[in-house]
N, C-alpha and C positions, 0 to 999 in steps of 0.2 A: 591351663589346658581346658577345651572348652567340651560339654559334653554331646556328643550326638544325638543322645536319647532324647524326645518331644519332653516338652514340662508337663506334666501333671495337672497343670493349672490352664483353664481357660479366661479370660476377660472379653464379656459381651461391655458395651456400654448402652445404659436405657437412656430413657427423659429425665431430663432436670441437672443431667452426669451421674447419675446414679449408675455403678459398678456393680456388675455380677460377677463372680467367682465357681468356675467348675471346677470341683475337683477332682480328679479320678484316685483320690487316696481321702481315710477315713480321720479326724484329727488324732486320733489313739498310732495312729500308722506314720504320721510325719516325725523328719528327724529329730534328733536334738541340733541345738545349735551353738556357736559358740560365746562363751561368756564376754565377751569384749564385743561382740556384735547385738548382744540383747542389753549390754549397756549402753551403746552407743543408743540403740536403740529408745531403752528410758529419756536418756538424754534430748533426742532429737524430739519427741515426745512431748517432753516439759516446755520447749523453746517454740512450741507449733501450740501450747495451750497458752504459753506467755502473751505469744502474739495473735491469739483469738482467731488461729486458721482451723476451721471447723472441721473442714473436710465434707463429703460428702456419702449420700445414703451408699452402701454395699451389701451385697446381699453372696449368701455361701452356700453351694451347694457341694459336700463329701460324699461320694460314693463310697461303697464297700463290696466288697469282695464278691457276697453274699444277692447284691443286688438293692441292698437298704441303702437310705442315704441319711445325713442330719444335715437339717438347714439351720441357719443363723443369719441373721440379719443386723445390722449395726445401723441401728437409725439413732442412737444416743448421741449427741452434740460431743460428749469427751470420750466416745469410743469411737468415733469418728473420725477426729480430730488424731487420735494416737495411733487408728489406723495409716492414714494420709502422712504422717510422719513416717510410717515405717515404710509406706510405698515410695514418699520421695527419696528416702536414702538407702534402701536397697533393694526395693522393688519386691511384692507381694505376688507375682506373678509365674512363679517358681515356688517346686516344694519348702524350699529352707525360705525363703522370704515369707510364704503362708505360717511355716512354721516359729518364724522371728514374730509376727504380730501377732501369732493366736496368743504365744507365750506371756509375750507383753500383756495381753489382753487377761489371759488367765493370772497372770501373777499380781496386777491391779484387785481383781477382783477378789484373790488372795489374802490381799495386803486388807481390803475394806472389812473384809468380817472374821479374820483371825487373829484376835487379842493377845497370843501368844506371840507371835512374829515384832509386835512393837517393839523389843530390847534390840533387833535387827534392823533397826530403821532412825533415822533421824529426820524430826520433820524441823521442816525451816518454811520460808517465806513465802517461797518462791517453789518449792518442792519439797522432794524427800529425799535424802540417800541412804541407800543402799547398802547394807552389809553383803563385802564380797560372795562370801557364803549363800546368801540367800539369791544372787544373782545364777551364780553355780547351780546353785538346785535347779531353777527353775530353767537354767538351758537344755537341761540335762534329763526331769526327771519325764515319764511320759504324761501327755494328756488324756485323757477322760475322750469319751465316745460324743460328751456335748463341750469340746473344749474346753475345759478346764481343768485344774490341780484338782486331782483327787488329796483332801489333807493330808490324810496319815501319810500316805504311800510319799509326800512332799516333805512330811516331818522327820519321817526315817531319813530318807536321802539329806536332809541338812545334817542330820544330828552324825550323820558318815563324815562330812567334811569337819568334824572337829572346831566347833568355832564356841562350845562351851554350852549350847545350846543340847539340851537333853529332855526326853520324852518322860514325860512324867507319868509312875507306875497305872495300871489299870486301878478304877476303884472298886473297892469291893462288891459285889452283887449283892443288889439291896434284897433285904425282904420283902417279900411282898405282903405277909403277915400284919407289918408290924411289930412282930416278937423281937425283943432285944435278947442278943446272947450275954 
């Protein structure tokens, strides 16, 4: 069933092919989506960086409610590249396709600088895969006002689906003295 309502999304095209994105929603405000389509998604992903399809410059503009916007620009060769993957296989041009690539996008970025998530991941050759858990999370949990996984609010939501993975206690408040008790 197809929906009536305009997409949320606009696509200008500039020079060079370089892709604008309007959006009349904020990224903290796009759906979640579902976990077999943000894997297909990695997937499609990894076979578009195998094959050195770069993609081309895109540029994002989020409106909010409020009247603010956040811009985002994707001129990086491998966020490029993983964007253009998610437009060819289910189009970016709709809320849930904006919100299948930001996730993508957010969960990469995730993956680069949280040391904790490695017992979730295997890396190989040619890529990485994915603990199902961790794919869940991130269809699911929301985004950040600059697109991306806020940690924590990403680590509780995994540590829900029960995959053995748990939050380790708060550490103690240091002194600021130096006094030892």
């Amino acid at each position: 069933m197809e929906s009536s309502s305009p997409s949320p999304v606009r696509v200008a095209h500039g020079p060079g092919g370089a892709l604008t994105y309007d959006v009349d929603l904020a990224p903290e405000a796009l759906p979640s989506v579902c976990k077999r389509d943000l894997e297909r998604a990695w997937y499609a992903a990894r076979e578009a960086a195998i094959a050195e399809h770069w993609g081309v410059v895109r540029g994002f503009r989020f409106h909010r409610v409020d009247g603010s916007h956040t811009d985002l620009a994707l001129a990086d060769r491998d966020a490029r590249c993983w964007a253009g993957a998610v437009d060819r296989t289910v189009g970016i041009a709709s809320g849930y396709g904006m919100s299948l690539c930001l996730r993508l996008l957010a969960l990469v970025d995730l993956l680069a600088r949280a040391r904790w998530a490695l017992p979730l991941l295997r890396l190989e050759p040619d890529g990485a895969e994915l603990h199902p858990a961790l794919l869940r999370t991130a269809a699911s949990v929301a985004l950040t006002p600059d697109a991306r996984f806020d940690e924590t609010a990403f680590r509780v939501r995994l540590a829900q689906y029960g995959t053995g993975f748990h939050l380790d206690p708060p550490s103690p408040a240091r002194r600021l003295t130096g006094a030892r008790a």
